[in-house]
py3Dmol code that shows the C-alpha trace and the ligand (Angstrom):
import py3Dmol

protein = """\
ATOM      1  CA  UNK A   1      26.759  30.122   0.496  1.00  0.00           C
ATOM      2  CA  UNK A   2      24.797  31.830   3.090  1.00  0.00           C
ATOM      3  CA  UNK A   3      25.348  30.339   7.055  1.00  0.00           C
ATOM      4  CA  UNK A   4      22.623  28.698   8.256  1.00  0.00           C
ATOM      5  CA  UNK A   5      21.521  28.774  12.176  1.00  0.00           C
ATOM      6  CA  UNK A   6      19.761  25.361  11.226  1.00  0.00           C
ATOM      7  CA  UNK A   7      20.401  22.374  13.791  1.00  0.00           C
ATOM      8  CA  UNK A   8      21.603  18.923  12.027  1.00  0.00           C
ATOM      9  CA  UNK A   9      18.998  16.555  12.329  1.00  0.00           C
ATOM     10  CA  UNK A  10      19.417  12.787  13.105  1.00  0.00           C
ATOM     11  CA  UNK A  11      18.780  12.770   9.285  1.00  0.00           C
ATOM     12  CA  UNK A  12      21.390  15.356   8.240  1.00  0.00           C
ATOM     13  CA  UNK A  13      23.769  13.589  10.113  1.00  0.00           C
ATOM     14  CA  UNK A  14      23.268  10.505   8.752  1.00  0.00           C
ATOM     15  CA  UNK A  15      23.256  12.532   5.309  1.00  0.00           C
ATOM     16  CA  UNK A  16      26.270  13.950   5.574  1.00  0.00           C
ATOM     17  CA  UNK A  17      27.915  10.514   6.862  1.00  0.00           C
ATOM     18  CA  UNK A  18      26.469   8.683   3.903  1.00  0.00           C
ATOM     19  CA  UNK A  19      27.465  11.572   1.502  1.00  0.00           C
ATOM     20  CA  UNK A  20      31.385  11.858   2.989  1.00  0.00           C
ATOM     21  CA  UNK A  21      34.235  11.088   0.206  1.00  0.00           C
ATOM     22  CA  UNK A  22      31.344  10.900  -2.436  1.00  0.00           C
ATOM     23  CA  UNK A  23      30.928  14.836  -2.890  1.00  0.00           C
ATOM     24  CA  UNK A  24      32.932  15.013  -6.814  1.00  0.00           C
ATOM     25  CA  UNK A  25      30.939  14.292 -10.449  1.00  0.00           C
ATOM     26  CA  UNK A  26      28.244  16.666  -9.846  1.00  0.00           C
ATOM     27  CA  UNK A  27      25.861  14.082 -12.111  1.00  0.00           C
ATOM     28  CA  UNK A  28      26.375  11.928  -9.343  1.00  0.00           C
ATOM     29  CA  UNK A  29      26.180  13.796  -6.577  1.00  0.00           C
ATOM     30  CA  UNK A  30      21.807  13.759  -6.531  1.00  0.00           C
ATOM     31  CA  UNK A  31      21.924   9.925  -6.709  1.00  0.00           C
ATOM     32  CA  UNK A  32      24.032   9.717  -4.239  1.00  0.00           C
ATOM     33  CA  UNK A  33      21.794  11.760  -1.905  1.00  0.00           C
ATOM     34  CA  UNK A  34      18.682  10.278  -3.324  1.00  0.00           C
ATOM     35  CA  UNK A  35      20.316   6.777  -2.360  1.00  0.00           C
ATOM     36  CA  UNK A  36      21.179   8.156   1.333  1.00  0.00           C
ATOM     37  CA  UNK A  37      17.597   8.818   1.545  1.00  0.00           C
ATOM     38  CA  UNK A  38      16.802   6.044   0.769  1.00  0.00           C
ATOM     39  CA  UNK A  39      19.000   4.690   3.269  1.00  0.00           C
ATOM     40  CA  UNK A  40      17.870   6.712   5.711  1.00  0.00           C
ATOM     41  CA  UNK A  41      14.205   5.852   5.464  1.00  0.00           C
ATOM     42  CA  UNK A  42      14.723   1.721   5.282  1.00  0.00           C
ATOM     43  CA  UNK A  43      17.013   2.296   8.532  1.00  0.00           C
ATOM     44  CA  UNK A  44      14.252   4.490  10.501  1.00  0.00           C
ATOM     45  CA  UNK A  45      16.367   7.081  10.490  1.00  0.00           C
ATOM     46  CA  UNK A  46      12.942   9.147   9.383  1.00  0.00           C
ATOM     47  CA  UNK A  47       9.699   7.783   9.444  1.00  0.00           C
ATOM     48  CA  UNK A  48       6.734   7.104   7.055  1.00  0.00           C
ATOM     49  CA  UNK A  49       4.952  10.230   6.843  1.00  0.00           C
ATOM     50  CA  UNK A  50       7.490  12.239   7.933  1.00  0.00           C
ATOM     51  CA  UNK A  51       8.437  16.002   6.584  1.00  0.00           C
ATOM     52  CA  UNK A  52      11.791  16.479   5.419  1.00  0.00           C
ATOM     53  CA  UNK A  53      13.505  19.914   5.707  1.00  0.00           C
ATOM     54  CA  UNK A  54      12.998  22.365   2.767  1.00  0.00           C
ATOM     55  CA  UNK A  55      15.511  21.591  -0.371  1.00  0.00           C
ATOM     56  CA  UNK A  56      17.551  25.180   0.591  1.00  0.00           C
ATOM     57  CA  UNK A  57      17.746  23.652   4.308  1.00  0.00           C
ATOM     58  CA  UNK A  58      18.930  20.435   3.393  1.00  0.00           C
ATOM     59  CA  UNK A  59      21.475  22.101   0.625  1.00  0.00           C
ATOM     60  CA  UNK A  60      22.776  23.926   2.880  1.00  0.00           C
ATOM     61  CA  UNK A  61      23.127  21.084   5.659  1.00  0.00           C
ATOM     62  CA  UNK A  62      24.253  18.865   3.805  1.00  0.00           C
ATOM     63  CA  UNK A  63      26.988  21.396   1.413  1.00  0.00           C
ATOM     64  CA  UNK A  64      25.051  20.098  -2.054  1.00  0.00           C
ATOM     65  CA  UNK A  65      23.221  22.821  -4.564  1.00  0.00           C
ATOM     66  CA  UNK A  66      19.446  22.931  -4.125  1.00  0.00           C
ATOM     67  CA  UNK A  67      19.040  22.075  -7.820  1.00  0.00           C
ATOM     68  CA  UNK A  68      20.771  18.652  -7.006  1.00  0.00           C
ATOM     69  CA  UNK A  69      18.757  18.124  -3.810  1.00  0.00           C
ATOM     70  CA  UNK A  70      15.328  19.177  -6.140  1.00  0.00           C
ATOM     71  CA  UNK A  71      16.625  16.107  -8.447  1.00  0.00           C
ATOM     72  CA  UNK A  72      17.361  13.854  -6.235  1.00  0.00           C
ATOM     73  CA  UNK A  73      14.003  14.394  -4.166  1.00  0.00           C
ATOM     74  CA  UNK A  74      12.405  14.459  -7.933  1.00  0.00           C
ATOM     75  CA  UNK A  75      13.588  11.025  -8.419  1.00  0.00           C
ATOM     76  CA  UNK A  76      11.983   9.792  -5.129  1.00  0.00           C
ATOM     77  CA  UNK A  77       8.913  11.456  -5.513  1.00  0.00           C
ATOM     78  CA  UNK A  78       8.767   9.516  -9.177  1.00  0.00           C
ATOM     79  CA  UNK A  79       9.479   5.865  -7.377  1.00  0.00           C
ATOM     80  CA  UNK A  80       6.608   6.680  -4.742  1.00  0.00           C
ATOM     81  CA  UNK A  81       8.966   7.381  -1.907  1.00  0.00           C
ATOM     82  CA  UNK A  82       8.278  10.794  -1.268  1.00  0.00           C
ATOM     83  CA  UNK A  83       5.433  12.839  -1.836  1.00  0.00           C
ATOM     84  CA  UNK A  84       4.681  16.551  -2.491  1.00  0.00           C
ATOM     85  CA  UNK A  85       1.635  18.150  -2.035  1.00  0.00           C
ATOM     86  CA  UNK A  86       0.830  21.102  -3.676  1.00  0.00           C
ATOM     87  CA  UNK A  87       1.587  24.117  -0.990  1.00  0.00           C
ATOM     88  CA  UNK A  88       3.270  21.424   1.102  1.00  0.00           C
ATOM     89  CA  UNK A  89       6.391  20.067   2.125  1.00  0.00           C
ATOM     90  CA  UNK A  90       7.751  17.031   0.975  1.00  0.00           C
ATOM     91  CA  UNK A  91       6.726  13.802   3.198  1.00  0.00           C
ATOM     92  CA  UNK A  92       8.668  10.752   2.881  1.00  0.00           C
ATOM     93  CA  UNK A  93       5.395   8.442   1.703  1.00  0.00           C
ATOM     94  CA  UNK A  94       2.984   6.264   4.038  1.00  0.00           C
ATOM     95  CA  UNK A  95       3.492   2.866   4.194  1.00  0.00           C
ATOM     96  CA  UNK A  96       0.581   0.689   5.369  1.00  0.00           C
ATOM     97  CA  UNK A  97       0.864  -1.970   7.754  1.00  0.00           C
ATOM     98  CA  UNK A  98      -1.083  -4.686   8.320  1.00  0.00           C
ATOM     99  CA  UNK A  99      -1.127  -7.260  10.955  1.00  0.00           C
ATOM    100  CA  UNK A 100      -1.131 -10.793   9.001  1.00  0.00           C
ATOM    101  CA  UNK A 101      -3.068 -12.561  11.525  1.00  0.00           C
ATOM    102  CA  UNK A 102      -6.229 -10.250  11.839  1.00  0.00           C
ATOM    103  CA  UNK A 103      -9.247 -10.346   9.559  1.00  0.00           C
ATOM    104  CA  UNK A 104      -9.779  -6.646   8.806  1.00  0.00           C
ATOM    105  CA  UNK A 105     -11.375  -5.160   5.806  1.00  0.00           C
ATOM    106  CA  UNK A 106      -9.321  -2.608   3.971  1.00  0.00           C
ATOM    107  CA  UNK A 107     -11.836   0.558   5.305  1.00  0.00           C
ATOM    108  CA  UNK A 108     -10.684  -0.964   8.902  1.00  0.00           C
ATOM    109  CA  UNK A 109      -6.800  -0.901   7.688  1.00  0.00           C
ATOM    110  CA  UNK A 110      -6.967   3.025   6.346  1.00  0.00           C
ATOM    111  CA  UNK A 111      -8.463   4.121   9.342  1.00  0.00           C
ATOM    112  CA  UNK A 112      -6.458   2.616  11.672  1.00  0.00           C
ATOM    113  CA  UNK A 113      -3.658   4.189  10.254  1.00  0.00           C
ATOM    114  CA  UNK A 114      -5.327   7.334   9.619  1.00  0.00           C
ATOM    115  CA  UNK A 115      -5.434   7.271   6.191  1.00  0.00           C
ATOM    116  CA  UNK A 116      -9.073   8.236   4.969  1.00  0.00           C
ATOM    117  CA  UNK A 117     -10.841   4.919   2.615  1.00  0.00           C
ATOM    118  CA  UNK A 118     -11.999   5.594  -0.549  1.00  0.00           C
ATOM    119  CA  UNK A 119     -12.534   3.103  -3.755  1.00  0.00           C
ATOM    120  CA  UNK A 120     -13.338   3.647  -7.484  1.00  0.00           C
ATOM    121  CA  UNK A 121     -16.319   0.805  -8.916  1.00  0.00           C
ATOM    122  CA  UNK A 122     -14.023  -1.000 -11.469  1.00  0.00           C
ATOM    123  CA  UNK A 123     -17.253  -3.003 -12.245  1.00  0.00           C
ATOM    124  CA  UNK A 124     -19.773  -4.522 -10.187  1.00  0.00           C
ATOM    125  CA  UNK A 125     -22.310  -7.317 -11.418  1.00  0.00           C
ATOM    126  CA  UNK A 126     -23.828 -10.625 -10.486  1.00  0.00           C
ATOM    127  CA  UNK A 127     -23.876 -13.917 -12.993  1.00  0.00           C
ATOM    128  CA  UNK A 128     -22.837 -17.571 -12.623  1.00  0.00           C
ATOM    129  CA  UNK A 129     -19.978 -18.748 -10.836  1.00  0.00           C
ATOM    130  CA  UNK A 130     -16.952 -19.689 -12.971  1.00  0.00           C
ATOM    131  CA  UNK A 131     -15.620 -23.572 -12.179  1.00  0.00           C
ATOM    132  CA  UNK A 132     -12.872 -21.620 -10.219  1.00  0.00           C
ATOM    133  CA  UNK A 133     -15.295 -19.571  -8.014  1.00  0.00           C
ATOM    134  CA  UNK A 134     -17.303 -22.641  -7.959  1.00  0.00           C
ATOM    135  CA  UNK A 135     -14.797 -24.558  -6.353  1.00  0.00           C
ATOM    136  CA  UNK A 136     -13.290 -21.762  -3.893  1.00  0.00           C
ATOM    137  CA  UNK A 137     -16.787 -21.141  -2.423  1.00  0.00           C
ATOM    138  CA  UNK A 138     -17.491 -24.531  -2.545  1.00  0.00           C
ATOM    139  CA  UNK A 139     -20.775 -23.924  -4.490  1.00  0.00           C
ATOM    140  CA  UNK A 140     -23.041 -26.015  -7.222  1.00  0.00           C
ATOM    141  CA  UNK A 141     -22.637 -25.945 -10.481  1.00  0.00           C
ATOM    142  CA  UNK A 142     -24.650 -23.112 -12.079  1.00  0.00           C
ATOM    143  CA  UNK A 143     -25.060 -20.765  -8.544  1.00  0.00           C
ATOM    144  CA  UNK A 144     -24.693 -17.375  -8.961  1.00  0.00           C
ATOM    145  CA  UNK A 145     -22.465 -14.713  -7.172  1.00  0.00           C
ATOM    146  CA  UNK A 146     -21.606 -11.297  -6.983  1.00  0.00           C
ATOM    147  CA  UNK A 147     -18.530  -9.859  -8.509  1.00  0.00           C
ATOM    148  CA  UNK A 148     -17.130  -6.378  -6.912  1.00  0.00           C
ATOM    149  CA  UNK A 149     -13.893  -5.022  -8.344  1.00  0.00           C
ATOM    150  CA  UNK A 150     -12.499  -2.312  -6.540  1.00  0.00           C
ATOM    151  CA  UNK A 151      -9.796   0.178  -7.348  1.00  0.00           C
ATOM    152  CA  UNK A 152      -9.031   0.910  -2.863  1.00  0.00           C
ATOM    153  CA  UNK A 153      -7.560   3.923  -2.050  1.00  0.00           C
ATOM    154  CA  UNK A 154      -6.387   5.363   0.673  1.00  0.00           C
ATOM    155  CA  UNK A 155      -6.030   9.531   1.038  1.00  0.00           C
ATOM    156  CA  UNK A 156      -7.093   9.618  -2.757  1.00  0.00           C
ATOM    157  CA  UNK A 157      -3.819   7.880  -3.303  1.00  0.00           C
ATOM    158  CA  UNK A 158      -4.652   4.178  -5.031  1.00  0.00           C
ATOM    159  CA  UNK A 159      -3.258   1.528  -2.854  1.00  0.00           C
ATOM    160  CA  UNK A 160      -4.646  -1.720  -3.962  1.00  0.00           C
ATOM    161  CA  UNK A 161      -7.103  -3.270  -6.866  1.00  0.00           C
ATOM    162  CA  UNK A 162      -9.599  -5.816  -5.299  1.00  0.00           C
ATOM    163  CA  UNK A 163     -11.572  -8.355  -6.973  1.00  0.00           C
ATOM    164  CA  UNK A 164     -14.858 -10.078  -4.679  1.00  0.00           C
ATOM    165  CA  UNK A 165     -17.033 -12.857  -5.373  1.00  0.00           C
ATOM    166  CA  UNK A 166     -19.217 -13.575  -3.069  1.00  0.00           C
ATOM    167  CA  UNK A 167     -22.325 -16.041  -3.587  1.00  0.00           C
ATOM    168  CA  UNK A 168     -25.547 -14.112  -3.587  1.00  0.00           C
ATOM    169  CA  UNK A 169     -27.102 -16.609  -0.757  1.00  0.00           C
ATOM    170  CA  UNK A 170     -24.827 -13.690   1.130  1.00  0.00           C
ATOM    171  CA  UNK A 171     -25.030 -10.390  -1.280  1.00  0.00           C
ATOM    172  CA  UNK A 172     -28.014 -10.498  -3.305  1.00  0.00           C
ATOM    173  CA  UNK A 173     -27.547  -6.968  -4.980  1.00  0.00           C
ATOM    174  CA  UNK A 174     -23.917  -6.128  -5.422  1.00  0.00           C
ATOM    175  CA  UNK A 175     -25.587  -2.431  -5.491  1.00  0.00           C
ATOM    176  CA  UNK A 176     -25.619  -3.068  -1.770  1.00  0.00           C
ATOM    177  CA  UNK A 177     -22.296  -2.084  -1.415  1.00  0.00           C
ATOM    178  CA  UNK A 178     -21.542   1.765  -0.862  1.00  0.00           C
ATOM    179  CA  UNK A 179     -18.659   1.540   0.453  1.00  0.00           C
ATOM    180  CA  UNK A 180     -17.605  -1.294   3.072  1.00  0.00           C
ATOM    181  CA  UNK A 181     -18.267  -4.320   1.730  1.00  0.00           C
ATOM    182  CA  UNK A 182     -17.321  -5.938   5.386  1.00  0.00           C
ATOM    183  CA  UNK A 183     -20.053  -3.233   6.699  1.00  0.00           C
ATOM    184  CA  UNK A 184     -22.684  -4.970   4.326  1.00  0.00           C
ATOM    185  CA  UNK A 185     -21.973  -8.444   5.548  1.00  0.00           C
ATOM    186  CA  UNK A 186     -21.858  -7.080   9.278  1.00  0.00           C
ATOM    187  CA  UNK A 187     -25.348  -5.850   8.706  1.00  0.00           C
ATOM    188  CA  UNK A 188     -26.452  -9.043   6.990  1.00  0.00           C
ATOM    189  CA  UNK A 189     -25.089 -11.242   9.863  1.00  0.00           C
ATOM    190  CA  UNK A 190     -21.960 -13.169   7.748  1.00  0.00           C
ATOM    191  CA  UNK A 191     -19.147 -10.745   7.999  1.00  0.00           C
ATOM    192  CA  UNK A 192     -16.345 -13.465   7.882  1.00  0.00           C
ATOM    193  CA  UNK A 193     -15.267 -15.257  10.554  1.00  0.00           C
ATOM    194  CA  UNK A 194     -12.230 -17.260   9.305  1.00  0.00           C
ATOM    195  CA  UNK A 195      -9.951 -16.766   6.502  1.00  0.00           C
ATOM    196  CA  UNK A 196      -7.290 -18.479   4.748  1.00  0.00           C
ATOM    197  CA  UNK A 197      -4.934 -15.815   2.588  1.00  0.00           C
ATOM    198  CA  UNK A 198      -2.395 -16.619   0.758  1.00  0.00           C
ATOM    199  CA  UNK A 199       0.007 -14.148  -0.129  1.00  0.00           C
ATOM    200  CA  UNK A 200       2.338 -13.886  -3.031  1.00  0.00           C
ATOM    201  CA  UNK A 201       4.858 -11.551  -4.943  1.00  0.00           C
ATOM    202  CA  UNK A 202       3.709 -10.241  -8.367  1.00  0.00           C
ATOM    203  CA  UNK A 203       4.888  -7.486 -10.393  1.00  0.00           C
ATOM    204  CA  UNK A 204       2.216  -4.897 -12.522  1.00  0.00           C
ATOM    205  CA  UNK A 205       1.101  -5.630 -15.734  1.00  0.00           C
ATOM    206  CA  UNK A 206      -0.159  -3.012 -18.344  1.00  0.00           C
ATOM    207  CA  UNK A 207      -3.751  -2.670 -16.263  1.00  0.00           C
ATOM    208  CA  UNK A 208      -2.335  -2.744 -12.773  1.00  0.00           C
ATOM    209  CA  UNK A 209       0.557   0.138 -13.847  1.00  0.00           C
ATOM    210  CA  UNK A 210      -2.213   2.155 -15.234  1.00  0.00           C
ATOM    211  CA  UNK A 211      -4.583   1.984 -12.156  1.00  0.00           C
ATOM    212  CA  UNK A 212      -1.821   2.104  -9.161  1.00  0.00           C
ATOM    213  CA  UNK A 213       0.024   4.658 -11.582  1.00  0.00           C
ATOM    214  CA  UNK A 214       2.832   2.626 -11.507  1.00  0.00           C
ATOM    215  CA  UNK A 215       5.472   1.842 -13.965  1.00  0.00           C
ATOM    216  CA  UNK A 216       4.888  -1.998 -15.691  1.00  0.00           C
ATOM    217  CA  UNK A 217       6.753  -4.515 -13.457  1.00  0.00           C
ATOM    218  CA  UNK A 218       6.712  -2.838 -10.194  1.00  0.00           C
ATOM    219  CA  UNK A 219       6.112  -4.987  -7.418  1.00  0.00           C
ATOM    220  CA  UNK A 220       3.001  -5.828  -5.621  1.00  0.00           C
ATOM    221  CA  UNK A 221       2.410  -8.013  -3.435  1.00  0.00           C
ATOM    222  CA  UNK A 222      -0.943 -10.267  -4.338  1.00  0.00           C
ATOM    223  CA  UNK A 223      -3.417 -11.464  -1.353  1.00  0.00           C
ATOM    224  CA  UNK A 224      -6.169 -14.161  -2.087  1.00  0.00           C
ATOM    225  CA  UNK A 225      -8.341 -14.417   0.851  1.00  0.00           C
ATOM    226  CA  UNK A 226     -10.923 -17.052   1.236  1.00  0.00           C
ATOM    227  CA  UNK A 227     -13.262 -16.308   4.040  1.00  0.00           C
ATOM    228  CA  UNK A 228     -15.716 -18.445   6.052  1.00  0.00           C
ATOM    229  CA  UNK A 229     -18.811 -17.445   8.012  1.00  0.00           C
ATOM    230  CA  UNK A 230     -19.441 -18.595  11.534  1.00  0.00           C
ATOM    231  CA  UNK A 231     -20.933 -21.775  10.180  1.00  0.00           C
ATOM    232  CA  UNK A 232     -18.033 -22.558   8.046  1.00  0.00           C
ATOM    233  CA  UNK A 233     -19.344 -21.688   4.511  1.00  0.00           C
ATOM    234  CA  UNK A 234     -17.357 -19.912   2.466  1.00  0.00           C
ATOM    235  CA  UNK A 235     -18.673 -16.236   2.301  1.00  0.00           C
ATOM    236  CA  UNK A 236     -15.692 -14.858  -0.167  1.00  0.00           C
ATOM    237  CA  UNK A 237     -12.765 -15.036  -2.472  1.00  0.00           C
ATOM    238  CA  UNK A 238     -11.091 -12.506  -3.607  1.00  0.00           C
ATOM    239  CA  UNK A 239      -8.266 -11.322  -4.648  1.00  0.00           C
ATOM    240  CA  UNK A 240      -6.279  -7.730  -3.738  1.00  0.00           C
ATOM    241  CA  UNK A 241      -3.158  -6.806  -5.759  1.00  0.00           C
ATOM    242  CA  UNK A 242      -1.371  -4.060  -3.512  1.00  0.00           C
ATOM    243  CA  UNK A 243       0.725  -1.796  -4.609  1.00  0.00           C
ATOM    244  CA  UNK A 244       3.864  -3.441  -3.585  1.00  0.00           C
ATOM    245  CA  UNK A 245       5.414   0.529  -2.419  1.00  0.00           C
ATOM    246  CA  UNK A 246       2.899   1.176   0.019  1.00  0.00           C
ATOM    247  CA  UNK A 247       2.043  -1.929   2.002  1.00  0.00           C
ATOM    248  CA  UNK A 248       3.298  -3.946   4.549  1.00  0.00           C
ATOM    249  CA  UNK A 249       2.477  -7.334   5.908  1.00  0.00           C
ATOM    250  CA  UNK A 250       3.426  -7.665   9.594  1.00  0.00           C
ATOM    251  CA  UNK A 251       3.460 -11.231  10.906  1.00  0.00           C
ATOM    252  CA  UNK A 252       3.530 -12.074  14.561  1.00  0.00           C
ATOM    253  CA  UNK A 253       6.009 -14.896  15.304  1.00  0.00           C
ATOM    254  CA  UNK A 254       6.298 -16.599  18.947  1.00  0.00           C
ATOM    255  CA  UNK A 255       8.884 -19.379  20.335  1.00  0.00           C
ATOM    256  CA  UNK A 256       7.634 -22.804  19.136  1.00  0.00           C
ATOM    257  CA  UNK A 257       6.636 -25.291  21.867  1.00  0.00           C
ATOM    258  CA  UNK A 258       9.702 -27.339  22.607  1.00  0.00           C
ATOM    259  CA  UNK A 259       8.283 -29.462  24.507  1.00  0.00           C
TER     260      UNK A 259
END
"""
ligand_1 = """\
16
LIG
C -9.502 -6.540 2.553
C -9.508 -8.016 2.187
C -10.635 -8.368 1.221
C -11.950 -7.816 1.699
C -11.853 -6.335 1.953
C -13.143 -5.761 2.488
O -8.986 -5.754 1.522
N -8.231 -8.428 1.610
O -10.701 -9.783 1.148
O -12.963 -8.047 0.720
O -10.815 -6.076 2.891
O -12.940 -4.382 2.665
P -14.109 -3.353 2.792
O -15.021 -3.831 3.878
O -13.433 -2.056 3.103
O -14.834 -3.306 1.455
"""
view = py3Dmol.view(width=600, height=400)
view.addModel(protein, "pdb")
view.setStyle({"model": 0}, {"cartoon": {"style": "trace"}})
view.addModel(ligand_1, "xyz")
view.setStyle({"model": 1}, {"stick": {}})
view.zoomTo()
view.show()
């Protein structure tokens, strides 16, 4: 094996600490890098987004064949960890995070984390609200809403499927909508003002694997926001199933009053 002049890393340290005494069965040897990786990237050892070293480098840091390290990076890049770009190095994969307590539309949440918005129309179409919707937007029987559902990506990558009903006393046309739906409802003077969300675990079903391009039964984490205007009337409810992989909810927490 050629020498290299390459320095360790923090991450081919903690490689080649995670690997020691676990070297022999050379089936085993690229899960057992693939789960030091993984390791490695719930501990911080290397960030979201960040470029690992080429699979000869990190062979020949870490003393494995490049055809195990190819595997084991294989397997990540199949689970959504990593990611390869054509041309490019391989990136351990972005994670979104998003501050619980602030009532952001998804557009706001890409950009802020530099990840360009984009959306597929899933279906878009106005009609009368089901007792459900009725009830959630705290309509009369028979009113009529627009229904947006939205496969939300972010970097071309698909992050989230959202479903939106909102009553057409605030969206008339749900052809309105080009892109920010929050943008619309800025312009029309209700962008929401309140929210209630309730999150919940959930794990893809046939439609869900085959839009995130996930496998059936991988987890996602299931928002259903109900948002008020300034007036307190509802203005939506909808529902976002996020790809489980790629988002995070953050959640300030302060020292209850003890007094
Ligand atoms: C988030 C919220 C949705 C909201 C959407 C609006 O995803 N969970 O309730 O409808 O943002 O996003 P945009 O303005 O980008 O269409």
């Amino acid at each position: 094996m050629k020498a290299t002049s390459l320095t360790p890393s923090p991450l081919v340290t903690f490689l080649q600490r995670a690997l020691e005494g676990h070297m022999d069965g050379s089936a085993v040897i690229y899960r057992n890098l693939a789960n030091a990786l993984r390791l490695a990237i719930a501990e911080g050892v290397i960030g979201h987004g960040a470029l690992l070293p080429s699979e000869r480098d990190l062979g020949e840091l870490v003393g494995i064949s490049r055809t195990s390290v190819r595997k084991a990076m294989d397997s990540l890049v199949d689970d959504g960890v990593l990611i390869r770009r054509q041309g490019a190095r391989t990136a351990v994969a972005e994670r979104v995070e998003k501050p619980l307590s602030s009532l952001t539309s998804f557009t706001e949440d890409m950009r802020s984390r530099g990840l360009e918005p984009g959306m597929v129309w899933l279906s878009r179409e106005t009609g009368a609200a089901s007792p459900a919707e009725t009830m959630a937007l705290n309509l009369s029987v028979g009113q009529q809403v627009c229904r947006l559902r939205r496969l939300r990506t972010g970097n071309g990558k698909p992050m989230a499927i959202e479903s939106a009903v909102i009553p057409v006393s605030f969206l008339p046309d749900p052809y309105e909508v080009t892109s920010s739906l929050y943008d619309v409802l800025s312009l029309r003077g209700c962008r929401p003002a309140r929210a209630l969300q309730r999150l919940r675990a959930a794990i893809a079903n046939a439609d869900d694997a085959r839009l995130l391009g996930l496998d059936i039964g991988a987890p996602l984490l299931v928002a259903e926001r109900r948002c008020f205007a300034n007036d307190g009337r509802p203005v939506e409810f909808t529902q976002t199933r996020y790809c489980g992989e790629r988002y995070d909810f953050i959640v300030e927490l302060r020292q209850a009053d003890t007094d």
